[in-house]
N, C-alpha and C positions, 0 to 999 in steps of 0.2 A: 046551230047557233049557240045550243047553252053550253055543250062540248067546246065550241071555240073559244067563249068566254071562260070556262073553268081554266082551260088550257093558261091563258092570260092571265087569268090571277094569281095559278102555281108559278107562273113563269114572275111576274112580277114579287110575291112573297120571296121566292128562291134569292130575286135580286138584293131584296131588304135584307136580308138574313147574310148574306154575301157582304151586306155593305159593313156589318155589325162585328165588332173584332172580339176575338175570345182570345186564353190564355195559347202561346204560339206549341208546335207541336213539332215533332220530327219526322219525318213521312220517306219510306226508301224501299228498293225495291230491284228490279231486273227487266231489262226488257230484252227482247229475244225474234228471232223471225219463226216462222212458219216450219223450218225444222229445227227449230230449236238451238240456233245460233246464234252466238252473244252479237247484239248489236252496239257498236263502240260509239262515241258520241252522237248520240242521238238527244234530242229535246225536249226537259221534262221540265213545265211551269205552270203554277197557277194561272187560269185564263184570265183576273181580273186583275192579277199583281206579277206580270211576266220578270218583273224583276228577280221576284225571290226564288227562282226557278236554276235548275243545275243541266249538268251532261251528265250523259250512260260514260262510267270509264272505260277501259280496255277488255272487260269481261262483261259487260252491259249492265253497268249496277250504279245505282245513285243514292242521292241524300241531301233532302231540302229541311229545310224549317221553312214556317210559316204561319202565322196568326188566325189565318180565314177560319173560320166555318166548315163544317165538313160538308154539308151541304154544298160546298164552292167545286165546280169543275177544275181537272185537271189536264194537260194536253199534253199526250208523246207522241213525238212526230220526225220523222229520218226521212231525207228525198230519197225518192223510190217504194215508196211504203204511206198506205191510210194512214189518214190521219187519224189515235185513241185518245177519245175523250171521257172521262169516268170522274164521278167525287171524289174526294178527299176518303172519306167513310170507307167507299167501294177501295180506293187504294189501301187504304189501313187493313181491309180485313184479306185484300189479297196478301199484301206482307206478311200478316201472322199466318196462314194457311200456307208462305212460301209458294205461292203460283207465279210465276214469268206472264209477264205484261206481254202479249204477240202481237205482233205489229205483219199485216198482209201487203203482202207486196202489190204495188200499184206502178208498175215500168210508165218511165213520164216520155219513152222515146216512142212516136209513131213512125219513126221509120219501115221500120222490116214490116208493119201490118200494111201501107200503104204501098210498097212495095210487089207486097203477096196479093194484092186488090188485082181486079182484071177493069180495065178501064172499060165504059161504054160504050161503043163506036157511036153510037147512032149520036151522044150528048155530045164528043167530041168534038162533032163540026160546028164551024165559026158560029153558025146562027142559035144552035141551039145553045151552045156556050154563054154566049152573050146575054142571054134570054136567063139562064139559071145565075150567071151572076149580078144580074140588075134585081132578081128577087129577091138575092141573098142580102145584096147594098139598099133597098129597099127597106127589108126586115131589121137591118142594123141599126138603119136611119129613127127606126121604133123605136129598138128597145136599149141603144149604146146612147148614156146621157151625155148633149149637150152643154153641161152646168159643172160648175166648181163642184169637189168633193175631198175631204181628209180623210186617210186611211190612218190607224193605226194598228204595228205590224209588228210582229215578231222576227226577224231577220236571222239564218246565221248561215254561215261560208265555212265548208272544211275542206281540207287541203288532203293530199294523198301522194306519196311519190314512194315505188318500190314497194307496192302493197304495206305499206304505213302511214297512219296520220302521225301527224304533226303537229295539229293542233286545229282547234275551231273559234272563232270568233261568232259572238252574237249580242245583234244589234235591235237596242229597241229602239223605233224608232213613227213619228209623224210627217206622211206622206200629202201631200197636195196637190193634187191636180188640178191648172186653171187650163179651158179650155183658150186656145189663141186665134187671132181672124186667119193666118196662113194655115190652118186648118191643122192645126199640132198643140198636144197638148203641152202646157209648160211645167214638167213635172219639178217639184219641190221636197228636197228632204231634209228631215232635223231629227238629226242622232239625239236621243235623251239617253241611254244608260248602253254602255256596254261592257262585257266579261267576254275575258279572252283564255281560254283552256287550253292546258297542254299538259302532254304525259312527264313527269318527273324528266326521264332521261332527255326531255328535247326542252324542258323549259330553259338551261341556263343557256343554250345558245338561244334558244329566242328573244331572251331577255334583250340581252343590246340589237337586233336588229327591229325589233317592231315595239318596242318598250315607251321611243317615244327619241332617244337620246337622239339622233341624225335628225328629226324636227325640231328637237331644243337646238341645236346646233346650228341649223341653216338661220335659224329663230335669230340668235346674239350676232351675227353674222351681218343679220339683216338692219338698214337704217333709215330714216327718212323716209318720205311719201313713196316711196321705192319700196322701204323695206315693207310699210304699214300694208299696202296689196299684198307683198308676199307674204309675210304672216297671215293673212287671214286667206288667200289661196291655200297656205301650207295646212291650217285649220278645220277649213270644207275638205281637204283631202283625209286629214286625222279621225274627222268624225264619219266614215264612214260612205263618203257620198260616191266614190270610184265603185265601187264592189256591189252595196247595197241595194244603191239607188238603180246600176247598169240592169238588177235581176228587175226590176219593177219594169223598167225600158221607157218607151214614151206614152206610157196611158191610152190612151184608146184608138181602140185598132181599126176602127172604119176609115179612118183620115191614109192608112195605107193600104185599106183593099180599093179605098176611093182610087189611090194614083197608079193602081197597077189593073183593075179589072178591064180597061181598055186594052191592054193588053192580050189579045186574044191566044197569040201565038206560046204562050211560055204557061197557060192553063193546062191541068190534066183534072180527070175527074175520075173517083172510082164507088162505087158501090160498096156500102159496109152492111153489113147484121144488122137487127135491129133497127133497121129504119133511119141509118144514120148515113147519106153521101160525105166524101171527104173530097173539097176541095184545093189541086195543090197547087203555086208557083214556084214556079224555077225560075231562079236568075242567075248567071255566071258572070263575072268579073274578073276581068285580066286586065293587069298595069303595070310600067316598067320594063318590060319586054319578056312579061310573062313572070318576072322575082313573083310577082303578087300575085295568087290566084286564089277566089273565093265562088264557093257554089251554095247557093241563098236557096233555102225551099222554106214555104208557108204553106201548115197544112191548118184548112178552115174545116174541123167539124161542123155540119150541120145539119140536122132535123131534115131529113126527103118529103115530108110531108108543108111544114109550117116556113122551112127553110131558114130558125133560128139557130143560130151558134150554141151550140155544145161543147166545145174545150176548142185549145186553139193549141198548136203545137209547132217549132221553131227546129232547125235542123240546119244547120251548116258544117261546111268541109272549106279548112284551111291550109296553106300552104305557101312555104315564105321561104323565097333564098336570099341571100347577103352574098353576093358574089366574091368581096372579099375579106368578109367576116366582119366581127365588129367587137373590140374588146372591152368589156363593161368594167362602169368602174366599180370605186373599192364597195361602194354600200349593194350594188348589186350582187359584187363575187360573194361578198360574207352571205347577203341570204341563200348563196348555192350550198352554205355548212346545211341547213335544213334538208337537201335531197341527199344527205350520206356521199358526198364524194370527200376525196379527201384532200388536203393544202396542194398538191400536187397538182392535181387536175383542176383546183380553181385557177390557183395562179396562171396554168395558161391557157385557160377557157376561152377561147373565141366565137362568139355565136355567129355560126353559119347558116341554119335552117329554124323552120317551125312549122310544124305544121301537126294536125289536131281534127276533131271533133266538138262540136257544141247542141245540145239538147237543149230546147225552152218547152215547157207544159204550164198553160193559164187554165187553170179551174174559174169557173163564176159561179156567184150568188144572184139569186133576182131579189130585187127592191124594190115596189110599184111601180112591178111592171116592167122595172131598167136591170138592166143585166151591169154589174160592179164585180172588180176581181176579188174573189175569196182565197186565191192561193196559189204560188207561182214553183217555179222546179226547174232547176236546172242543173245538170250533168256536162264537163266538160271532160275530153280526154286528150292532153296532149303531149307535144314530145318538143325538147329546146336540144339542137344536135352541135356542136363545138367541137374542136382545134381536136383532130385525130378521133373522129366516129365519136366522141363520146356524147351519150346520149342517155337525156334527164327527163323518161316521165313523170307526167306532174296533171293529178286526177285532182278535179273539183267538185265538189257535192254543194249545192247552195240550197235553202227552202224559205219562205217568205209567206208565213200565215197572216191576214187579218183579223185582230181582234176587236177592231171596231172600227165603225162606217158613220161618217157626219156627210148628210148633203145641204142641212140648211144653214145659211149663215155663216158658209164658207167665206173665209179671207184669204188672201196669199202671205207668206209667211216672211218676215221683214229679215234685211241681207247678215243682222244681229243672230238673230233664230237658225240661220243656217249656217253660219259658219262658227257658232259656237264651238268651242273645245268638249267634247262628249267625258264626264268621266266615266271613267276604265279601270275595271279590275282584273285585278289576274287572278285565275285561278287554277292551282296544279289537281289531274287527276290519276287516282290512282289504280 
Protein backbone atom coordinates (compact mmCIF):
# COMPACT_ATOMS: atom_id res chain seq x y z
CA UNK A 1 0.00 0.00 0.00
CA UNK A 2 2.68 2.81 0.96
CA UNK A 3 4.88 1.54 -2.29
CA UNK A 4 1.77 2.17 -4.31
CA UNK A 5 1.15 5.49 -2.87
CA UNK A 6 5.01 6.61 -3.14
CA UNK A 7 4.58 5.31 -6.67
CA UNK A 8 1.73 8.20 -7.18
CA UNK A 9 3.29 10.87 -5.69
CA UNK A 10 6.54 10.48 -7.97
CA UNK A 11 4.22 10.01 -10.70
CA UNK A 12 2.19 12.98 -9.92
CA UNK A 13 5.40 15.45 -8.88
CA UNK A 14 7.01 14.21 -12.27
CA UNK A 15 3.66 15.54 -13.94
CA UNK A 16 4.00 19.01 -12.04
CA UNK A 17 7.39 19.59 -13.01
CA UNK A 18 6.39 18.40 -16.74
CA UNK A 19 3.76 20.96 -16.50
CA UNK A 20 6.51 24.01 -15.55
CA UNK A 21 8.43 25.42 -18.59
CA UNK A 22 12.28 26.19 -18.46
CA UNK A 23 14.67 27.90 -20.82
CA UNK A 24 14.05 25.68 -24.28
CA UNK A 25 16.96 23.43 -25.24
CA UNK A 26 18.22 21.27 -28.35
CA UNK A 27 18.12 17.57 -27.90
CA UNK A 28 19.51 15.19 -30.97
CA UNK A 29 20.72 12.06 -31.41
CA UNK A 30 20.54 8.47 -33.78
CA UNK A 31 18.41 5.88 -33.72
CA UNK A 32 19.36 2.68 -35.07
CA UNK A 33 17.92 -1.26 -34.98
CA UNK A 34 19.25 -4.20 -33.25
CA UNK A 35 22.36 -4.53 -35.78
CA UNK A 36 23.10 -1.40 -35.75
CA UNK A 37 21.09 0.02 -38.86
CA UNK A 38 20.30 3.56 -39.49
CA UNK A 39 16.63 3.71 -39.07
CA UNK A 40 15.09 6.42 -41.53
CA UNK A 41 12.00 8.33 -40.41
CA UNK A 42 11.21 7.07 -37.43
CA UNK A 43 9.36 9.03 -34.50
CA UNK A 44 10.97 11.15 -32.08
CA UNK A 45 8.51 13.61 -29.59
CA UNK A 46 8.10 14.83 -26.34
CA UNK A 47 5.09 12.59 -24.83
CA UNK A 48 3.35 15.76 -23.50
CA UNK A 49 4.04 18.21 -26.46
CA UNK A 50 3.92 15.80 -29.52
CA UNK A 51 4.06 18.88 -31.56
CA UNK A 52 7.49 19.82 -31.06
CA UNK A 53 8.80 16.49 -31.99
CA UNK A 54 10.87 15.69 -35.43
CA UNK A 55 11.87 12.43 -37.91
CA UNK A 56 15.14 10.22 -37.96
CA UNK A 57 16.56 11.48 -41.63
CA UNK A 58 18.04 9.21 -44.11
CA UNK A 59 20.97 7.91 -41.77
CA UNK A 60 18.74 7.85 -38.49
CA UNK A 61 19.61 11.19 -36.97
CA UNK A 62 17.39 13.99 -35.50
CA UNK A 63 16.93 17.40 -33.94
CA UNK A 64 14.24 18.98 -31.78
CA UNK A 65 14.05 21.87 -29.48
CA UNK A 66 11.95 22.14 -26.66
CA UNK A 67 11.17 24.00 -23.48
CA UNK A 68 10.02 20.94 -21.16
CA UNK A 69 11.84 19.80 -18.28
CA UNK A 70 14.12 17.19 -18.44
CA UNK A 71 12.48 15.31 -16.29
CA UNK A 72 9.72 15.06 -19.37
CA UNK A 73 9.52 11.58 -21.25
CA UNK A 74 10.51 11.21 -24.58
CA UNK A 75 9.07 8.67 -27.33
CA UNK A 76 10.82 6.85 -30.56
CA UNK A 77 8.86 4.74 -32.21
CA UNK A 78 9.05 3.09 -36.17
CA UNK A 79 6.08 0.26 -36.97
CA UNK A 80 7.77 -2.96 -36.59
CA UNK A 81 9.85 -2.04 -33.69
CA UNK A 82 9.13 -1.25 -29.40
CA UNK A 83 8.00 1.37 -28.58
CA UNK A 84 11.58 3.73 -26.43
CA UNK A 85 10.58 5.75 -23.94
CA UNK A 86 13.35 7.64 -21.88
CA UNK A 87 13.84 11.57 -20.44
CA UNK A 88 14.90 14.37 -21.82
CA UNK A 89 18.15 14.22 -19.26
CA UNK A 90 18.54 10.29 -20.23
CA UNK A 91 18.55 11.54 -24.09
CA UNK A 92 20.96 14.51 -23.38
CA UNK A 93 23.61 12.26 -21.80
CA UNK A 94 23.25 9.53 -24.35
CA UNK A 95 24.12 12.34 -27.00
CA UNK A 96 27.18 13.60 -25.27
CA UNK A 97 28.48 9.89 -24.63
CA UNK A 98 27.34 9.41 -28.78
CA UNK A 99 25.29 6.12 -28.01
CA UNK A 100 22.61 5.10 -30.82
CA UNK A 101 19.04 4.91 -29.33
CA UNK A 102 18.01 0.80 -30.37
CA UNK A 103 14.85 0.39 -31.20
CA UNK A 104 13.90 -3.95 -30.97
CA UNK A 105 12.11 -5.38 -33.35
CA UNK A 106 8.51 -6.25 -32.70
CA UNK A 107 7.06 -7.97 -36.37
CA UNK A 108 3.14 -6.65 -36.05
CA UNK A 109 2.36 -9.53 -38.72
CA UNK A 110 0.98 -12.93 -37.09
CA UNK A 111 0.67 -14.49 -40.04
CA UNK A 112 3.64 -17.06 -40.57
CA UNK A 113 3.39 -17.81 -36.38
CA UNK A 114 -0.33 -18.95 -36.92
CA UNK A 115 0.40 -20.60 -39.90
CA UNK A 116 3.23 -22.71 -38.25
CA UNK A 117 0.42 -23.32 -35.25
CA UNK A 118 -0.89 -26.96 -35.53
CA UNK A 119 -4.67 -26.69 -35.01
CA UNK A 120 -6.40 -28.84 -32.15
CA UNK A 121 -8.63 -31.53 -33.67
CA UNK A 122 -10.48 -32.23 -30.74
CA UNK A 123 -11.45 -27.90 -30.27
CA UNK A 124 -12.15 -27.92 -33.88
CA UNK A 125 -15.37 -29.54 -33.79
CA UNK A 126 -18.65 -27.44 -34.05
CA UNK A 127 -19.44 -27.98 -30.32
CA UNK A 128 -16.43 -27.37 -28.76
CA UNK A 129 -15.93 -24.38 -31.08
CA UNK A 130 -18.90 -22.69 -30.21
CA UNK A 131 -18.36 -23.32 -26.60
CA UNK A 132 -14.73 -21.52 -26.59
CA UNK A 133 -16.20 -18.69 -28.68
CA UNK A 134 -19.10 -17.79 -26.48
CA UNK A 135 -16.41 -17.50 -23.54
CA UNK A 136 -14.22 -15.49 -25.33
CA UNK A 137 -17.81 -13.04 -26.41
CA UNK A 138 -18.54 -13.35 -22.78
CA UNK A 139 -15.13 -12.09 -21.46
CA UNK A 140 -15.32 -9.11 -24.14
CA UNK A 141 -18.72 -8.45 -22.97
CA UNK A 142 -16.48 -7.60 -19.41
CA UNK A 143 -13.88 -5.88 -20.17
CA UNK A 144 -14.50 -4.01 -24.00
CA UNK A 145 -16.34 -0.60 -22.70
CA UNK A 146 -19.54 0.10 -23.71
CA UNK A 147 -19.24 4.13 -23.16
CA UNK A 148 -17.93 7.19 -25.15
CA UNK A 149 -14.25 7.58 -25.05
CA UNK A 150 -11.46 10.38 -26.57
CA UNK A 151 -8.18 9.12 -27.59
CA UNK A 152 -5.53 11.36 -28.10
CA UNK A 153 -2.89 10.15 -30.67
CA UNK A 154 0.15 10.41 -32.40
CA UNK A 155 -0.50 9.35 -36.01
CA UNK A 156 2.06 9.00 -38.90
CA UNK A 157 1.92 7.08 -42.52
CA UNK A 158 5.16 6.55 -44.57
CA UNK A 159 5.21 5.66 -47.88
CA UNK A 160 8.01 3.35 -49.78
CA UNK A 161 8.21 2.62 -53.45
CA UNK A 162 11.68 0.80 -54.88
CA UNK A 163 13.18 0.55 -51.47
CA UNK A 164 12.82 4.32 -50.86
CA UNK A 165 10.76 6.77 -48.81
CA UNK A 166 9.39 9.45 -50.06
CA UNK A 167 8.21 11.10 -47.43
CA UNK A 168 6.17 10.74 -43.92
CA UNK A 169 3.30 12.63 -42.76
CA UNK A 170 2.31 12.93 -39.11
CA UNK A 171 -0.72 13.49 -37.60
CA UNK A 172 -1.73 14.79 -34.19
CA UNK A 173 -4.62 14.23 -33.64
CA UNK A 174 -8.46 13.74 -31.21
CA UNK A 175 -10.14 10.66 -31.66
CA UNK A 176 -13.90 9.75 -30.29
CA UNK A 177 -15.49 6.91 -30.05
CA UNK A 178 -19.40 6.95 -29.54
CA UNK A 179 -20.70 3.71 -29.09
CA UNK A 180 -24.24 3.33 -31.73
CA UNK A 181 -27.52 1.06 -30.88
CA UNK A 182 -26.57 -1.05 -34.49
CA UNK A 183 -24.04 -2.15 -32.45
CA UNK A 184 -20.98 -0.08 -34.24
CA UNK A 185 -18.97 2.35 -32.92
CA UNK A 186 -19.13 5.89 -34.52
CA UNK A 187 -15.54 6.72 -34.66
CA UNK A 188 -14.64 10.62 -34.90
CA UNK A 189 -11.43 12.32 -35.81
CA UNK A 190 -10.13 15.92 -35.52
CA UNK A 191 -6.63 16.60 -37.14
CA UNK A 192 -5.03 19.46 -34.75
CA UNK A 193 -1.42 19.84 -36.01
CA UNK A 194 0.37 18.24 -38.69
CA UNK A 195 4.13 18.01 -40.39
CA UNK A 196 4.71 16.52 -43.38
CA UNK A 197 8.74 15.30 -44.18
CA UNK A 198 10.48 14.59 -47.08
CA UNK A 199 14.02 13.98 -48.24
CA UNK A 200 15.37 17.26 -50.21
CA UNK A 201 15.58 15.29 -53.50
CA UNK A 202 11.68 14.28 -53.47
CA UNK A 203 10.35 17.50 -51.68
CA UNK A 204 10.00 19.69 -54.92
CA UNK A 205 7.90 17.17 -56.59
CA UNK A 206 5.87 16.75 -53.77
CA UNK A 207 5.36 20.14 -53.16
CA UNK A 208 2.48 20.60 -55.98
CA UNK A 209 1.04 17.34 -55.59
CA UNK A 210 0.15 17.06 -51.87
CA UNK A 211 1.01 20.82 -50.92
CA UNK A 212 -2.56 21.64 -50.89
CA UNK A 213 -2.73 23.42 -54.60
CA UNK A 214 -5.42 20.62 -56.45
CA UNK A 215 -7.61 21.37 -52.93
CA UNK A 216 -7.21 25.11 -53.46
CA UNK A 217 -8.22 24.48 -56.85
CA UNK A 218 -11.29 22.25 -56.65
CA UNK A 219 -11.92 25.00 -53.59
CA UNK A 220 -12.40 28.43 -56.33
CA UNK A 221 -14.07 26.05 -58.52
CA UNK A 222 -16.51 25.30 -56.14
CA UNK A 223 -19.94 27.56 -55.57
CA UNK A 224 -23.11 27.71 -53.71
CA UNK A 225 -24.77 25.11 -51.27
CA UNK A 226 -23.09 22.63 -53.85
CA UNK A 227 -19.81 24.13 -53.61
CA UNK A 228 -20.18 24.70 -49.37
CA UNK A 229 -20.57 20.53 -49.00
CA UNK A 230 -17.82 20.15 -51.27
CA UNK A 231 -15.31 22.34 -49.52
CA UNK A 232 -15.80 20.96 -46.49
CA UNK A 233 -15.86 17.25 -47.86
CA UNK A 234 -12.65 18.37 -49.54
CA UNK A 235 -11.51 19.70 -45.74
CA UNK A 236 -12.20 16.27 -43.75
CA UNK A 237 -10.31 14.66 -46.62
CA UNK A 238 -7.16 17.46 -46.08
CA UNK A 239 -7.20 16.91 -42.45
CA UNK A 240 -6.33 13.72 -42.37
CA UNK A 241 -9.55 11.58 -41.82
CA UNK A 242 -8.79 8.87 -45.23
CA UNK A 243 -5.45 7.59 -43.89
CA UNK A 244 -5.57 8.26 -40.14
CA UNK A 245 -8.72 7.63 -39.02
CA UNK A 246 -8.89 4.10 -41.64
CA UNK A 247 -5.56 2.80 -39.18
CA UNK A 248 -7.79 3.34 -35.84
CA UNK A 249 -10.75 1.32 -38.02
CA UNK A 250 -14.20 1.24 -36.29
CA UNK A 251 -13.37 1.09 -32.49
CA UNK A 252 -14.40 -1.83 -30.70
CA UNK A 253 -14.16 -5.15 -31.85
CA UNK A 254 -16.68 -7.21 -29.94
CA UNK A 255 -19.58 -5.77 -32.31
CA UNK A 256 -17.59 -7.97 -35.10
CA UNK A 257 -16.65 -11.11 -33.36
CA UNK A 258 -20.38 -10.65 -32.28
CA UNK A 259 -21.55 -11.02 -36.07
CA UNK A 260 -19.14 -13.58 -37.11
CA UNK A 261 -18.69 -16.09 -34.00
CA UNK A 262 -21.97 -18.00 -35.25
CA UNK A 263 -20.26 -18.56 -37.86
CA UNK A 264 -18.80 -21.90 -36.95
CA UNK A 265 -17.55 -23.02 -40.30
CA UNK A 266 -14.77 -20.36 -41.43
CA UNK A 267 -13.24 -20.68 -37.31
CA UNK A 268 -9.74 -22.18 -36.89
CA UNK A 269 -8.11 -22.46 -33.59
CA UNK A 270 -4.41 -23.14 -32.66
CA UNK A 271 -2.38 -23.36 -29.67
CA UNK A 272 0.38 -20.82 -28.83
CA UNK A 273 3.48 -20.72 -26.00
CA UNK A 274 2.79 -19.27 -23.19
CA UNK A 275 -0.54 -19.88 -22.47
CA UNK A 276 -2.00 -17.93 -25.28
CA UNK A 277 -4.72 -19.85 -27.90
CA UNK A 278 -5.13 -17.81 -31.31
CA UNK A 279 -8.33 -17.60 -32.51
CA UNK A 280 -8.79 -17.15 -36.58
CA UNK A 281 -11.55 -16.17 -39.25
CA UNK A 282 -11.45 -16.51 -42.61
CA UNK A 283 -13.64 -14.89 -44.92
CA UNK A 284 -13.18 -14.79 -48.88
CA UNK A 285 -14.93 -12.51 -51.19
CA UNK A 286 -15.37 -12.73 -54.90
CA UNK A 287 -17.41 -10.05 -57.04
CA UNK A 288 -17.60 -9.00 -60.65
CA UNK A 289 -16.87 -12.25 -62.05
CA UNK A 290 -14.04 -12.83 -59.91
CA UNK A 291 -12.13 -8.81 -61.05
CA UNK A 292 -12.58 -8.64 -57.11
CA UNK A 293 -11.05 -10.94 -54.80
CA UNK A 294 -10.43 -10.50 -51.12
CA UNK A 295 -9.32 -12.99 -48.25
CA UNK A 296 -10.26 -11.39 -44.69
CA UNK A 297 -8.35 -13.32 -41.77
CA UNK A 298 -9.03 -12.03 -37.93
CA UNK A 299 -6.63 -13.36 -35.54
CA UNK A 300 -8.00 -13.00 -31.78
CA UNK A 301 -5.20 -13.51 -29.29
CA UNK A 302 -6.39 -14.80 -26.23
CA UNK A 303 -5.38 -15.89 -22.71
CA UNK A 304 -6.21 -20.12 -22.66
CA UNK A 305 -6.80 -19.89 -19.22
CA UNK A 306 -9.19 -16.42 -18.36
CA UNK A 307 -9.95 -16.40 -22.36
CA UNK A 308 -9.15 -12.31 -22.30
CA UNK A 309 -7.83 -10.62 -25.38
CA UNK A 310 -4.18 -10.11 -25.68
CA UNK A 311 -3.41 -8.31 -29.11
CA UNK A 312 -5.72 -8.61 -32.02
CA UNK A 313 -4.08 -8.78 -35.43
CA UNK A 314 -5.65 -8.22 -39.19
CA UNK A 315 -4.19 -9.93 -42.26
CA UNK A 316 -5.63 -9.51 -45.76
CA UNK A 317 -4.82 -10.51 -49.54
CA UNK A 318 -5.97 -8.31 -52.29
CA UNK A 319 -6.38 -8.70 -55.73
CA UNK A 320 -8.04 -6.43 -58.48
CA UNK A 321 -8.36 -6.77 -62.44
CA UNK A 322 -9.71 -3.91 -64.67
CA UNK A 323 -10.39 -5.86 -67.69
CA UNK A 324 -9.91 -2.90 -69.74
CA UNK A 325 -7.68 -0.73 -67.79
CA UNK A 326 -8.50 2.49 -66.56
CA UNK A 327 -6.55 5.73 -67.50
CA UNK A 328 -6.14 8.10 -64.52
CA UNK A 329 -6.40 11.37 -64.58
CA UNK A 330 -3.95 14.30 -64.68
CA UNK A 331 -3.70 14.70 -60.54
CA UNK A 332 -3.30 11.00 -60.33
CA UNK A 333 -0.40 10.52 -63.22
CA UNK A 334 1.60 13.56 -61.46
CA UNK A 335 1.61 11.66 -58.01
CA UNK A 336 3.12 8.54 -60.14
CA UNK A 337 6.42 11.31 -60.41
CA UNK A 338 6.88 10.06 -56.50
CA UNK A 339 7.42 6.10 -57.65
CA UNK A 340 10.53 7.33 -60.02
CA UNK A 341 8.92 6.39 -63.34
CA UNK A 342 9.61 8.66 -65.85
CA UNK A 343 7.11 11.26 -68.33
CA UNK A 344 6.98 8.36 -70.61
CA UNK A 345 5.53 5.67 -68.66
CA UNK A 346 3.15 8.08 -67.02
CA UNK A 347 1.62 9.43 -69.85
CA UNK A 348 0.53 6.10 -70.90
CA UNK A 349 -0.14 4.38 -67.75
CA UNK A 350 -3.29 2.52 -67.68
CA UNK A 351 -4.07 0.77 -64.48
CA UNK A 352 -4.80 -2.75 -65.16
CA UNK A 353 -4.31 -4.69 -61.91
CA UNK A 354 -3.81 -4.44 -57.94
CA UNK A 355 -3.11 -6.40 -55.92
CA UNK A 356 -1.25 -6.48 -52.35
CA UNK A 357 -0.96 -7.30 -48.74
CA UNK A 358 -2.34 -5.54 -45.58
CA UNK A 359 -1.01 -6.23 -41.92
CA UNK A 360 -3.20 -4.54 -38.79
CA UNK A 361 -1.54 -5.27 -35.07
CA UNK A 362 -3.90 -3.66 -31.97
CA UNK A 363 -1.92 -3.49 -28.65
CA UNK A 364 -4.24 -2.48 -25.48
CA UNK A 365 -4.00 -0.97 -22.34
CA UNK A 366 -6.44 -1.89 -19.20
CA UNK A 367 -8.38 0.90 -17.45
CA UNK A 368 -10.62 -0.27 -14.50
CA UNK A 369 -10.73 -3.12 -15.43
CA UNK A 370 -11.69 -2.25 -19.60
CA UNK A 371 -9.27 -3.07 -22.04
CA UNK A 372 -8.82 0.58 -24.57
CA UNK A 373 -6.43 0.69 -27.43
CA UNK A 374 -2.79 1.76 -26.67
CA UNK A 375 -1.40 1.26 -30.15
CA UNK A 376 -2.16 0.37 -33.61
CA UNK A 377 0.45 -0.91 -36.76
CA UNK A 378 0.02 -1.43 -39.90
CA UNK A 379 2.14 -2.66 -42.76
CA UNK A 380 0.81 -2.64 -46.35
CA UNK A 381 2.68 -4.31 -49.35
CA UNK A 382 1.37 -3.59 -52.65
CA UNK A 383 1.75 -3.43 -56.42
CA UNK A 384 -0.46 -1.00 -59.14
CA UNK A 385 0.50 -3.00 -62.61
CA UNK A 386 -0.32 -0.56 -66.01
CA UNK A 387 -0.32 -0.20 -70.01
CA UNK A 388 2.67 -2.82 -70.94
CA UNK A 389 3.75 -5.00 -67.44
CA UNK A 390 4.68 -1.93 -65.82
CA UNK A 391 4.60 -2.36 -62.38
CA UNK A 392 4.81 0.33 -59.23
CA UNK A 393 5.49 -1.10 -55.75
CA UNK A 394 4.30 1.02 -53.22
CA UNK A 395 5.04 -0.12 -49.27
CA UNK A 396 3.29 1.45 -46.28
CA UNK A 397 4.46 1.65 -42.82
CA UNK A 398 1.60 3.50 -40.53
CA UNK A 399 1.80 3.62 -36.31
CA UNK A 400 -0.77 5.30 -34.19
CA UNK A 401 0.37 5.66 -30.36
CA UNK A 402 -1.90 7.02 -27.65
CA UNK A 403 -0.98 9.60 -25.51
CA UNK A 404 -3.83 10.08 -23.72
CA UNK A 405 -7.23 8.31 -22.74
CA UNK A 406 -10.51 10.60 -21.41
CA UNK A 407 -13.64 8.31 -20.50
CA UNK A 408 -15.56 10.69 -18.53
CA UNK A 409 -17.49 13.37 -19.77
CA UNK A 410 -17.04 12.34 -23.24
CA UNK A 411 -19.00 14.39 -25.95
CA UNK A 412 -19.02 13.80 -29.66
CA UNK A 413 -17.13 16.24 -31.58
CA UNK A 414 -19.39 18.84 -33.62
CA UNK A 415 -19.27 18.62 -37.77
CA UNK A 416 -16.92 22.29 -37.27
CA UNK A 417 -14.20 20.25 -35.16
CA UNK A 418 -13.99 17.64 -37.81
CA UNK A 419 -13.77 19.07 -40.84
CA UNK A 420 -11.56 21.86 -39.89
CA UNK A 421 -8.59 22.60 -42.16
CA UNK A 422 -5.56 20.95 -40.00
CA UNK A 423 -2.47 23.35 -40.16
CA UNK A 424 0.52 21.82 -41.90
CA UNK A 425 4.05 22.12 -42.11
CA UNK A 426 6.58 21.02 -44.24
CA UNK A 427 9.41 20.01 -43.19
CA UNK A 428 12.60 18.82 -45.54
CA UNK A 429 15.14 16.06 -43.94
CA UNK A 430 18.37 15.64 -44.37
Amino acid sequence: MISTYFHKVLVTVSALLCALTVFGATYNGRVVDQNGQAISYATVYPELQPEQGTATNLDGRFTFNTDLPKQCPVVISFVGYEKLSLSLAELEAMSIQRQPLVLKEQPIALQEMVVAAKPSKQRNKRKQMAQLLHAVYVKMQEEFPDQPAQYQVVSDVRMNSNNSTWGMEQMIANIVTIPQQQGRDSVQFQGRYCKRFFSAEKRAQADSILAGETIERIEKQSTGQQGHSMRRAINAVDSGVVIHKTLFALGNMRYDFEETMNDIRHWTVSNESEGETVLTHTQKISKYLGCFQLTFQRHYIVDSHTYAVVRFSEHAEVKVTIPFGYKLNQDQLQLLNLFSMSDEQINKFRLRKLRGTIDYNTIYQRRDGKLYILEKNMYSNSFIIGSKGVEIPIVIKATQRVTGLQTEGVKPLTPAQVTRRVKREIVEIY
